[in-house]
N, C-alpha and C positions, 0 to 999 in steps of 0.2 A: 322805254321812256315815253310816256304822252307829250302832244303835240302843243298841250298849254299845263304849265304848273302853275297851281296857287299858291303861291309864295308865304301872304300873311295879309291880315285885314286887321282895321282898327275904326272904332266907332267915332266919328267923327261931333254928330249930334244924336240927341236924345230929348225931346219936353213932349212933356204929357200935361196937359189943360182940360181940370174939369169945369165941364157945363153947369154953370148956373140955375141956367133956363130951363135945363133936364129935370123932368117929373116923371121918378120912379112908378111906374102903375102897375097893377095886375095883370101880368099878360102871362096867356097858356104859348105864345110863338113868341122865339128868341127876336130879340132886339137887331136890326140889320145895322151895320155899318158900313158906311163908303168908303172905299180905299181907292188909292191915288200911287201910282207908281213910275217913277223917274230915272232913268241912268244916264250916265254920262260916260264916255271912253276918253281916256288923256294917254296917250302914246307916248313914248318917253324919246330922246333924240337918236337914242339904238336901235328902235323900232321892234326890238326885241321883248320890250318889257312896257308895261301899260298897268297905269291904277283905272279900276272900273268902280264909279260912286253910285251905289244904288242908295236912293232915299224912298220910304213908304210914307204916305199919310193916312192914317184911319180918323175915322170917326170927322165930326166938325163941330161947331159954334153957334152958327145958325139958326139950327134950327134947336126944338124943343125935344124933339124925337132921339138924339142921337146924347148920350152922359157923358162925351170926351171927345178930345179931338189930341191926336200923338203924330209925331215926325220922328222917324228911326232915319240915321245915314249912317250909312260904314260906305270903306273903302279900302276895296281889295287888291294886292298886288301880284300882277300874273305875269309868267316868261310866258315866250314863243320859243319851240323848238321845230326850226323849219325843216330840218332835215328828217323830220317824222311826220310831216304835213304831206303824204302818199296821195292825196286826192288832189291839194293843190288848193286847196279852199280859202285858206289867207286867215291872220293871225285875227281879221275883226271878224269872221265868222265864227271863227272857235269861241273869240269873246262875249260875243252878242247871245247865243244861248247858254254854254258852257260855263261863263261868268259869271249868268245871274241866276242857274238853278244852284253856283255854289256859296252866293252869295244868300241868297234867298230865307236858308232856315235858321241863320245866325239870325237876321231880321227877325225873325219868327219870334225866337226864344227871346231878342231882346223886346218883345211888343208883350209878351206874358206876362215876362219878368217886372216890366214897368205897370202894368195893369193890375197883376198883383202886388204892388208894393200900395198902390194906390188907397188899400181897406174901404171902399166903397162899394164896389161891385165886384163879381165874381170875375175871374181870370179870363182873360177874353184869348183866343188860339185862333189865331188867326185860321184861314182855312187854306190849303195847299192851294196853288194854280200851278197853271199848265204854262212856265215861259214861252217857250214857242208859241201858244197861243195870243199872248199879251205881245207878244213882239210884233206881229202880226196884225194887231187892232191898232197898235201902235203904228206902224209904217203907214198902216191903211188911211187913218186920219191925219198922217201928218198931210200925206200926198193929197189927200183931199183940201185942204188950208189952201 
């Protein structure tokens, strides 16, 4: 048995808003997009079980450069099985990486899936990261604040 199950996820929100202001041009390099990424941990009163709410944002408004701006959030629900936690590491460690690389490519597919339904521009795929990395830039700026 693993030390965290994912139980089940469901998508909470979904809007995709295209830009106006975007002027499609000739260009030989793809178009970059900003993403923005969010999670939250809610513990439940067993301690045993917890929803983890990851939300993306791509793209923006702003500016002229970028053809959309989209918000994806689900939210997954995971057990702790402490009696397989052999290092002792604690059920928000399993959570904090193990949560959101599983949460992660549901997010993905729903960012395609809404990019292509859009018929203006080609299907946009998002690009893999590295969790631990972003969790990481993340702690780093928060402590800095």
């Amino acid at each position: 048995m693993a030390v965290i199950n994912f139980e089940d996820y469901k998508v909470t929100k979904m809007q995709f808003i295209e830009n106006d202001d975007f002027e499609l041009k000739q260009q030989s390099e793809p178009i970059e997009l900003d993403h923005e990424i969010n999670f939250n941990i809610y513990k439940k009163d067993n301690l045993d079980e917890a929803i983890v709410e990851l939300t993306i944002k791509v793209g923006g408004l702003d500016l002229d450069v970028e053809p959309f701006f989209l918000t994806v959030t689900i939210k997954g629900i995971f057990t702790f099985n402490a009696s397989e936690d052999k290092l002792s590491n604690g059920f928000d460690t399993y959570l904090k990486g193990n949560a959101l690389a599983i949460l992660f490519p549901y997010v993905r597919q729903i960012i395609s899936m809404l990019t292509s339904m859009s018929n203006s521009y080609p299907t946009y795929i998002m690009p893999t990261i590295n969790i631990v990395k972003v969790l990481e830039e993340m702690e780093n700026s928060n402590s800095e604040d």
